[in-house]
Biopython code that builds the backbone (N, CA, C, O; Angstrom):
import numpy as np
from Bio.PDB.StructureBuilder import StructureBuilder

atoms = [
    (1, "UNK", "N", (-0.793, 5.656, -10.696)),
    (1, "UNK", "CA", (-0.852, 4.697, -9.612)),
    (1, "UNK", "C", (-1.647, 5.324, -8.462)),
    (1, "UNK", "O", (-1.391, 6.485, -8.145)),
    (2, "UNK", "N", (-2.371, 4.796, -7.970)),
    (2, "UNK", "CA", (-3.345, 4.905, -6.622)),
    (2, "UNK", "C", (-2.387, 4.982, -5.811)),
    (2, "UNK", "O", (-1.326, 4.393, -6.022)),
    (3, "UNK", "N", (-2.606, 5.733, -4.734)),
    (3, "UNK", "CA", (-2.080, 5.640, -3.466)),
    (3, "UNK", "C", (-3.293, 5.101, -2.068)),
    (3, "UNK", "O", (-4.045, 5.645, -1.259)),
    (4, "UNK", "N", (-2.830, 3.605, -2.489)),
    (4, "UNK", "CA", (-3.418, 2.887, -2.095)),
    (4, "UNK", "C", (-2.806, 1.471, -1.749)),
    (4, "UNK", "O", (-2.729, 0.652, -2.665)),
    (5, "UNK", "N", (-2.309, 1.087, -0.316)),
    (5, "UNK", "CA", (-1.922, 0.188, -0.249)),
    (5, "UNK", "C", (-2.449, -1.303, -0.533)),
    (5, "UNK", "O", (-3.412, -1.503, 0.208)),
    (6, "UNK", "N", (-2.187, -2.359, -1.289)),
    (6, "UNK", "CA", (-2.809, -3.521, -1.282)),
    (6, "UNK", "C", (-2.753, -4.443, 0.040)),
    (6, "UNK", "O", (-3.746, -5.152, 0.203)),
    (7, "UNK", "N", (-1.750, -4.531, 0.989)),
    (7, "UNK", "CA", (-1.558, -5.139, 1.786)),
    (7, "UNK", "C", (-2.627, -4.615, 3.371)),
    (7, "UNK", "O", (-3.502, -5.212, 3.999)),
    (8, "UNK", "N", (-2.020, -3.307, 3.516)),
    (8, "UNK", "CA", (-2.447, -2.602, 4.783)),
    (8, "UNK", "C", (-3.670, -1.960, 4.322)),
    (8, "UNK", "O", (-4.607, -1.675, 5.067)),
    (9, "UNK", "N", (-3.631, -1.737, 3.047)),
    (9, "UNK", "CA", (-5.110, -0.897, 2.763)),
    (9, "UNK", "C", (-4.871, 0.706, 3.365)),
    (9, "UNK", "O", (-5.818, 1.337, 3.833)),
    (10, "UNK", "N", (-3.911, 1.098, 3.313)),
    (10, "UNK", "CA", (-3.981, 2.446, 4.042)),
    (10, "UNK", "C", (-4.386, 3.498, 2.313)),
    (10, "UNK", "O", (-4.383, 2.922, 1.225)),
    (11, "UNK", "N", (-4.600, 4.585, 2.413)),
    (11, "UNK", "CA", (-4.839, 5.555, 1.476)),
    (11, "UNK", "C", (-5.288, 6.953, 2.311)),
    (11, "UNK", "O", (-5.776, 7.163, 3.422)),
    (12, "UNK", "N", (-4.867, 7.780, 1.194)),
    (12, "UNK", "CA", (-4.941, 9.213, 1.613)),
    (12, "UNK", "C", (-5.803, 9.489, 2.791)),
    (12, "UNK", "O", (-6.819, 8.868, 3.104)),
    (13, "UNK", "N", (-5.109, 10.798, 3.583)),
    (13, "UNK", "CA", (-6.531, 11.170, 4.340)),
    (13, "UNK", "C", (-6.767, 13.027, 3.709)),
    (13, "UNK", "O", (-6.039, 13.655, 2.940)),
    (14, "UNK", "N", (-8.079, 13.481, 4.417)),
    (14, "UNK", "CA", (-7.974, 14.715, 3.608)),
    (14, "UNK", "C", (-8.401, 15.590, 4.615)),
    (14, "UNK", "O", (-9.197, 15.121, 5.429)),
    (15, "UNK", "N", (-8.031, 16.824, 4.751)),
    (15, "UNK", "CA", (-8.444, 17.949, 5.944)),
    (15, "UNK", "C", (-7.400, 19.407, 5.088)),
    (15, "UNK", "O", (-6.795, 19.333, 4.018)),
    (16, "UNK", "N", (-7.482, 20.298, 5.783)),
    (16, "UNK", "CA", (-7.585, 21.369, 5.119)),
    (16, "UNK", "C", (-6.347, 21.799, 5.849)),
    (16, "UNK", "O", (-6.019, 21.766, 7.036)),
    (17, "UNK", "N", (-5.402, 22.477, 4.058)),
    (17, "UNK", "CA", (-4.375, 23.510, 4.740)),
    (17, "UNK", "C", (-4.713, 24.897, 5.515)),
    (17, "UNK", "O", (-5.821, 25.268, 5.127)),
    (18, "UNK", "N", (-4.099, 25.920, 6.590)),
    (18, "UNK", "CA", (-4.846, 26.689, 7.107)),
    (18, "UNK", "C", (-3.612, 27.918, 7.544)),
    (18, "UNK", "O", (-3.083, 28.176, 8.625)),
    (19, "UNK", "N", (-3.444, 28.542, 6.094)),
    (19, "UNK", "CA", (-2.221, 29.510, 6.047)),
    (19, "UNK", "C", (-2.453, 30.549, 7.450)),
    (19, "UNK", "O", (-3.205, 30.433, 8.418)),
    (20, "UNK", "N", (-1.449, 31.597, 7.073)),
    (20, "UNK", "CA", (-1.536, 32.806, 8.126)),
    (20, "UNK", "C", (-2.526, 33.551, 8.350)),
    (20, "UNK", "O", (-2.887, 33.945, 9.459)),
    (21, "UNK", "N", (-3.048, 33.798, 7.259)),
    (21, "UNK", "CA", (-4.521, 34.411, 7.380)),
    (21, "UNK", "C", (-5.298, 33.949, 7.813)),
    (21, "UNK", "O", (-6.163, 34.781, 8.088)),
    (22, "UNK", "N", (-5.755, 32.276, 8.286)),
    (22, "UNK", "CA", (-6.418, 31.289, 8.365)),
    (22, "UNK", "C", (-7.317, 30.987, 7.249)),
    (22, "UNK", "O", (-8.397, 30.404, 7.353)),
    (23, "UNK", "N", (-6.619, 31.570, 5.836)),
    (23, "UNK", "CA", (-7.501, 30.650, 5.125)),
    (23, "UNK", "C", (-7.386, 29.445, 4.738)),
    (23, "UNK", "O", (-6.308, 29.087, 4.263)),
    (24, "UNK", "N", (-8.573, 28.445, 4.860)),
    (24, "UNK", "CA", (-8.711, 27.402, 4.688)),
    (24, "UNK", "C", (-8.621, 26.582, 3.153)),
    (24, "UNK", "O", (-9.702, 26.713, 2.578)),
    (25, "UNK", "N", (-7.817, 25.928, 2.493)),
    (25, "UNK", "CA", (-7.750, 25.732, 1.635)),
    (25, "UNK", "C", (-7.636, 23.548, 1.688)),
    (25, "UNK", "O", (-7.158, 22.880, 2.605)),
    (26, "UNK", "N", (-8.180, 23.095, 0.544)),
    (26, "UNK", "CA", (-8.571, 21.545, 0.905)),
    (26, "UNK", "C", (-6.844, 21.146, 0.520)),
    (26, "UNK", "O", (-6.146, 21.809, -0.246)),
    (27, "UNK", "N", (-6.360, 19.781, 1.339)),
    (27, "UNK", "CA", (-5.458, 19.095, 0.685)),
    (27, "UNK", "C", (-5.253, 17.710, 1.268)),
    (27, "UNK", "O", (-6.092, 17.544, 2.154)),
    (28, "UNK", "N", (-4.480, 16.662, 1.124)),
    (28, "UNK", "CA", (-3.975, 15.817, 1.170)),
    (28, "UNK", "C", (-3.285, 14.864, 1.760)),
    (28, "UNK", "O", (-2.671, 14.337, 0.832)),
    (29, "UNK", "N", (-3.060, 14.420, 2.558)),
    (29, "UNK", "CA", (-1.479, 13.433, 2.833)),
    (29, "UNK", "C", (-1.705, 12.303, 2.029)),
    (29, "UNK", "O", (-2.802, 11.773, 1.850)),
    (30, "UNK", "N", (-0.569, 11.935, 1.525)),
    (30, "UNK", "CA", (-0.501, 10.884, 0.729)),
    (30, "UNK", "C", (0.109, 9.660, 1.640)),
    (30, "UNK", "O", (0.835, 10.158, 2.501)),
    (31, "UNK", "N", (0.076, 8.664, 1.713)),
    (31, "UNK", "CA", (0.881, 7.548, 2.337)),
    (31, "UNK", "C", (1.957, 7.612, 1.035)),
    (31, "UNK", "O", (2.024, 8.105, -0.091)),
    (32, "UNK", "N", (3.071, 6.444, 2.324)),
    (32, "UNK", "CA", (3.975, 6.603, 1.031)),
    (32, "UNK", "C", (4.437, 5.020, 0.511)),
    (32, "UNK", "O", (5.182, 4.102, 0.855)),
    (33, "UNK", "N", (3.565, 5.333, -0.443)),
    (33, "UNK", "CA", (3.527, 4.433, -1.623)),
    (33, "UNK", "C", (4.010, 3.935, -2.645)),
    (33, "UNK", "O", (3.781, 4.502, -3.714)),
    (34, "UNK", "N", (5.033, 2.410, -2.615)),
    (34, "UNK", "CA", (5.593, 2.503, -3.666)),
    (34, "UNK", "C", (5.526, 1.142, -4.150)),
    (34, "UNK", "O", (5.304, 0.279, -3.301)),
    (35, "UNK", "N", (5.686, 0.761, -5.435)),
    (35, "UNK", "CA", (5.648, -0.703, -6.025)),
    (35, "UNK", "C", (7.033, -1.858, -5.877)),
    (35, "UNK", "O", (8.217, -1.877, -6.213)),
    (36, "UNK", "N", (6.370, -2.477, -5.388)),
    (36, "UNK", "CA", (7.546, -3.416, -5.040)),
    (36, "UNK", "C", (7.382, -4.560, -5.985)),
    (36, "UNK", "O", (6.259, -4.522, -6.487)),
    (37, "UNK", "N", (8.119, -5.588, -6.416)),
    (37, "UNK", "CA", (8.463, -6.862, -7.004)),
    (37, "UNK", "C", (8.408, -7.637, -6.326)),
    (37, "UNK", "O", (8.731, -7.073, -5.281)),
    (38, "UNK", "N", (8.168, -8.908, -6.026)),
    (38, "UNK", "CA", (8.715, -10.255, -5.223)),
    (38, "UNK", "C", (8.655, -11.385, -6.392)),
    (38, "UNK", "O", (7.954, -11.367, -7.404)),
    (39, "UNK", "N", (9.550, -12.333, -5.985)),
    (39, "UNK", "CA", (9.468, -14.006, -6.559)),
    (39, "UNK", "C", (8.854, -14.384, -5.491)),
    (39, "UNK", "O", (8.979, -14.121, -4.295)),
    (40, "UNK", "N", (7.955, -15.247, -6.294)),
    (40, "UNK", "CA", (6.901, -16.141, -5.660)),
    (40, "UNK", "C", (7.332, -17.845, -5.837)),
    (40, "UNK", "O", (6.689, -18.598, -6.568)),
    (41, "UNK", "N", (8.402, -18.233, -5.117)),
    (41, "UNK", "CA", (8.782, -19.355, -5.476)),
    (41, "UNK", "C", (7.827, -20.543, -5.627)),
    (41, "UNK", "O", (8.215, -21.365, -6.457)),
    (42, "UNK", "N", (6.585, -20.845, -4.973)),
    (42, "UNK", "CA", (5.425, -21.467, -4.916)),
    (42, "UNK", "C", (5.134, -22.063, -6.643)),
    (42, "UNK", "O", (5.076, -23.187, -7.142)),
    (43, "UNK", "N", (5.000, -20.681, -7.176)),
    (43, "UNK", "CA", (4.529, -20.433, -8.434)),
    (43, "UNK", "C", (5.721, -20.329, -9.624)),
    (43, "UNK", "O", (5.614, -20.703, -10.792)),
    (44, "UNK", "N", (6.671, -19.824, -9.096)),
    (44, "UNK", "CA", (8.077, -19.807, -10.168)),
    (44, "UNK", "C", (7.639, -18.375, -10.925)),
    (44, "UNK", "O", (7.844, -18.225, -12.129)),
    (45, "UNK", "N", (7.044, -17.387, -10.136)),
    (45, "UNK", "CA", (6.978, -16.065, -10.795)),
    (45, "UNK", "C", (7.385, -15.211, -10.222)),
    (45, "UNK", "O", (8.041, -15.443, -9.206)),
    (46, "UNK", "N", (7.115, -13.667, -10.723)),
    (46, "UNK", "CA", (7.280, -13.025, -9.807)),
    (46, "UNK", "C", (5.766, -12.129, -9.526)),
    (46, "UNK", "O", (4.976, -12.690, -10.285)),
    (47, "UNK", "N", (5.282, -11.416, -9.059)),
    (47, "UNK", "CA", (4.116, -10.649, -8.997)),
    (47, "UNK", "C", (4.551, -9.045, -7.955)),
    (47, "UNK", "O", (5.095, -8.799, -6.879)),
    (48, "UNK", "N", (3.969, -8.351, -8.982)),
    (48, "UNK", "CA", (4.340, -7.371, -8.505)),
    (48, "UNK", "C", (2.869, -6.336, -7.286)),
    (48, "UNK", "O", (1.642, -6.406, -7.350)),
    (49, "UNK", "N", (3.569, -5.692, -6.552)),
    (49, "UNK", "CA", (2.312, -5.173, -5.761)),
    (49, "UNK", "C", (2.618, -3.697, -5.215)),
    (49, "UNK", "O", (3.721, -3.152, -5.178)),
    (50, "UNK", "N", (1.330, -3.153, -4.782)),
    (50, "UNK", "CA", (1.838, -1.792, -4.516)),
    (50, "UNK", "C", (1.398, -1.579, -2.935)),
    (50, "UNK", "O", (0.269, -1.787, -2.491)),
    (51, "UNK", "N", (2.398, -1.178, -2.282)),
    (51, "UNK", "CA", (2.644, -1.544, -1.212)),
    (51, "UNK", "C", (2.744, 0.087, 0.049)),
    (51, "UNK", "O", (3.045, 1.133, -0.525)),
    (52, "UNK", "N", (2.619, 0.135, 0.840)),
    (52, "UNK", "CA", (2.967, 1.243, 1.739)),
    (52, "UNK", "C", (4.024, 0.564, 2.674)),
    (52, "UNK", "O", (3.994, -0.595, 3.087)),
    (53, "UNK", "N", (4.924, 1.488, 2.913)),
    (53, "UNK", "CA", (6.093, 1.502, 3.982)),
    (53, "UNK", "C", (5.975, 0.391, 4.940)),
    (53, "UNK", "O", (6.845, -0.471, 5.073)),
    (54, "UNK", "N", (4.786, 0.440, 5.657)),
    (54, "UNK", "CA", (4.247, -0.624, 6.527)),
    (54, "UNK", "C", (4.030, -1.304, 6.107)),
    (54, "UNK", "O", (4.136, -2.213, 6.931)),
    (55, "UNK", "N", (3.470, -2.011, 4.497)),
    (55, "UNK", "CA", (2.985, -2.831, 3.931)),
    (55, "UNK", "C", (4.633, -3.817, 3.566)),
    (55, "UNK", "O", (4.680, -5.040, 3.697)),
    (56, "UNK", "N", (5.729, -3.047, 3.154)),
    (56, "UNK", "CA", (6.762, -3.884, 3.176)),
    (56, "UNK", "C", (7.234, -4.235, 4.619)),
    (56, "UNK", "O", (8.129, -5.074, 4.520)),
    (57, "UNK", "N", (7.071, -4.031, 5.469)),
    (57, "UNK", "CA", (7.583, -4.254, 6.710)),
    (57, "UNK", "C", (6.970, -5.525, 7.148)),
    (57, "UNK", "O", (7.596, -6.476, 7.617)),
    (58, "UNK", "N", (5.459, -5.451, 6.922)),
    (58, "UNK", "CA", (4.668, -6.651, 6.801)),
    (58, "UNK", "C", (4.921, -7.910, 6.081)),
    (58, "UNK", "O", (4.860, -9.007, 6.635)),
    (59, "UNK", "N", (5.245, -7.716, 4.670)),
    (59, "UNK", "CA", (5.953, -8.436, 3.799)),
    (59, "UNK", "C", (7.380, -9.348, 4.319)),
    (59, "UNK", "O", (7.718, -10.530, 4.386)),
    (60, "UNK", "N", (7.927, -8.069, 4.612)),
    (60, "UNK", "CA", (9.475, -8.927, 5.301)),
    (60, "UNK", "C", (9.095, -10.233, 6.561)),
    (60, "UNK", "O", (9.499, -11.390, 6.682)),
    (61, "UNK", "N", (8.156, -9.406, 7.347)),
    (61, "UNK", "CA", (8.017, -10.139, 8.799)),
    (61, "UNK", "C", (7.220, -11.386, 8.496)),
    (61, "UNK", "O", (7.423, -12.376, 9.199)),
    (62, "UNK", "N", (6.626, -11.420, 7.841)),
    (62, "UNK", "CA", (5.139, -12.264, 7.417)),
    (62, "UNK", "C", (6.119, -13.330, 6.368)),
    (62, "UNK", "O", (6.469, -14.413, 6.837)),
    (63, "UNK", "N", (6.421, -13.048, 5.311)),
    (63, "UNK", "CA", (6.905, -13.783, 4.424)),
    (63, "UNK", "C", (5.606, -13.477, 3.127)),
    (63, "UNK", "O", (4.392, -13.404, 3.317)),
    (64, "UNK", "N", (6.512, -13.314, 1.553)),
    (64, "UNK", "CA", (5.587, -13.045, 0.553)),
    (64, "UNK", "C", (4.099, -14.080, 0.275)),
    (64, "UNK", "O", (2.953, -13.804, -0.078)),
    (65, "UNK", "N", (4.788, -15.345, 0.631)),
    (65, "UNK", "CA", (3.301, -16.183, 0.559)),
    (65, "UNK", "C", (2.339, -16.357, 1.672)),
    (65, "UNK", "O", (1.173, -16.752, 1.677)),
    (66, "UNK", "N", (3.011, -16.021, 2.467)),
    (66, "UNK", "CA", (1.551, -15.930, 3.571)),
    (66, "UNK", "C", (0.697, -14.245, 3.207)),
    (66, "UNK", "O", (-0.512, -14.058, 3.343)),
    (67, "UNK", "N", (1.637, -13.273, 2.770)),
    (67, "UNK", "CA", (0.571, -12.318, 2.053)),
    (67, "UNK", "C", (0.019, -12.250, 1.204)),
    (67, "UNK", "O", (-1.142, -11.869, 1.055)),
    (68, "UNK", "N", (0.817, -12.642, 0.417)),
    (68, "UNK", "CA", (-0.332, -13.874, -0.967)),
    (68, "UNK", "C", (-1.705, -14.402, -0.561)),
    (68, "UNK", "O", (-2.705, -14.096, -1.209)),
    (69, "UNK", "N", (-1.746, -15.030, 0.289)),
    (69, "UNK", "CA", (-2.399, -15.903, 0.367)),
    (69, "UNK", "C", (-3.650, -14.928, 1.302)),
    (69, "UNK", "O", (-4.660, -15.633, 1.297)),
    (70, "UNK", "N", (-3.850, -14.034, 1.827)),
    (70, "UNK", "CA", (-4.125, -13.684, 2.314)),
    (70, "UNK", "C", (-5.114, -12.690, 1.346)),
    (70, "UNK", "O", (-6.325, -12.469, 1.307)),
    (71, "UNK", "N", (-3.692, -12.120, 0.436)),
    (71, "UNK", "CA", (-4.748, -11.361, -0.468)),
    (71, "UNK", "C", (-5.479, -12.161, -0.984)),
    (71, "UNK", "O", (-6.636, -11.782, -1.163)),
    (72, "UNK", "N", (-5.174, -13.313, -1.344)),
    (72, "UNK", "CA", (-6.227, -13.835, -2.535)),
    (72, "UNK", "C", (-7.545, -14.632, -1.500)),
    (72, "UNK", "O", (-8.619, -15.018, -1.962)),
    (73, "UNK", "N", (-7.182, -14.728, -0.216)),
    (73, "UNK", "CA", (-8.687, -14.733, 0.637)),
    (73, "UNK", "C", (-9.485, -13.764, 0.496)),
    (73, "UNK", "O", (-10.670, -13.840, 0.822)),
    (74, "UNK", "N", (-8.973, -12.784, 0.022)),
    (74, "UNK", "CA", (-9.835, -11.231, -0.015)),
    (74, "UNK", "C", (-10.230, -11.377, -1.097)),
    (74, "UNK", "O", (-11.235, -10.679, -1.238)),
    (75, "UNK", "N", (-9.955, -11.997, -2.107)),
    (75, "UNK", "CA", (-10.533, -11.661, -3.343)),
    (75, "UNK", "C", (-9.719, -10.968, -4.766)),
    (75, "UNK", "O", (-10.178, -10.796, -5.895)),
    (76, "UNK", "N", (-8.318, -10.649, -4.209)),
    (76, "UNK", "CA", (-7.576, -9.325, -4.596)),
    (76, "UNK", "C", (-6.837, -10.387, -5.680)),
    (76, "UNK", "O", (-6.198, -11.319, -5.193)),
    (77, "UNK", "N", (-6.917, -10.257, -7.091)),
    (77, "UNK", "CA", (-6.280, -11.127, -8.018)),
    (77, "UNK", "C", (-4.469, -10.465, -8.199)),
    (77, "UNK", "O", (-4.202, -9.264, -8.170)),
    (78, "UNK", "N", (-3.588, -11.415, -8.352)),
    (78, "UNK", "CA", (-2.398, -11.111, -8.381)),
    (78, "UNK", "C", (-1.854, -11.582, -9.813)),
    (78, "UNK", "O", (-0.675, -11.399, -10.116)),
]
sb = StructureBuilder()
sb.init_structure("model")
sb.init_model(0)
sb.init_chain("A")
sb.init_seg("    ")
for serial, (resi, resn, name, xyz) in enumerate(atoms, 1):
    if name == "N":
        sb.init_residue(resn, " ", resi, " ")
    sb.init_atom(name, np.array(xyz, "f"), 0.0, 1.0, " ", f" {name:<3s}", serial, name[0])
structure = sb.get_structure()
């Protein structure tokens, strides 16, 4: 799985660990990313999506079909 939100679009950033010695070594932050479920009562399904922390927070506040709908203005097939 990508760590890659569908909703917020957030994904990794990258800059360098920089121990005691100051050596510089490359790494990571990951967002934190996890797959969520919803029923899509509209449709009588469910569709699943992969989401960041903020991306469910969005979800709750917004409601699943107005983010639906939103993705699929983007282009983003569900």
């Amino acid at each position: 799985m990508s760590a890659h939100c569908q909703v917020t679009g957030r994904k990794p950033g990258f800059g360098k660990s920089v121990s005691h010695s100051h050596v510089r070594t490359n790494r990571r932050w990951d967002p934190n990313i996890q797959r969520k479920t919803y029923y899509l009562p509209s449709e009588g399904r469910r569709v699943t999506l992969t989401l960041s922390a903020k991306g469910i927070k969005t979800v709750d506040r917004d409601g699943i079909e107005a983010v639906v709908a939103r993705l699929r203005a983007r282009g983003v097939k569900l």
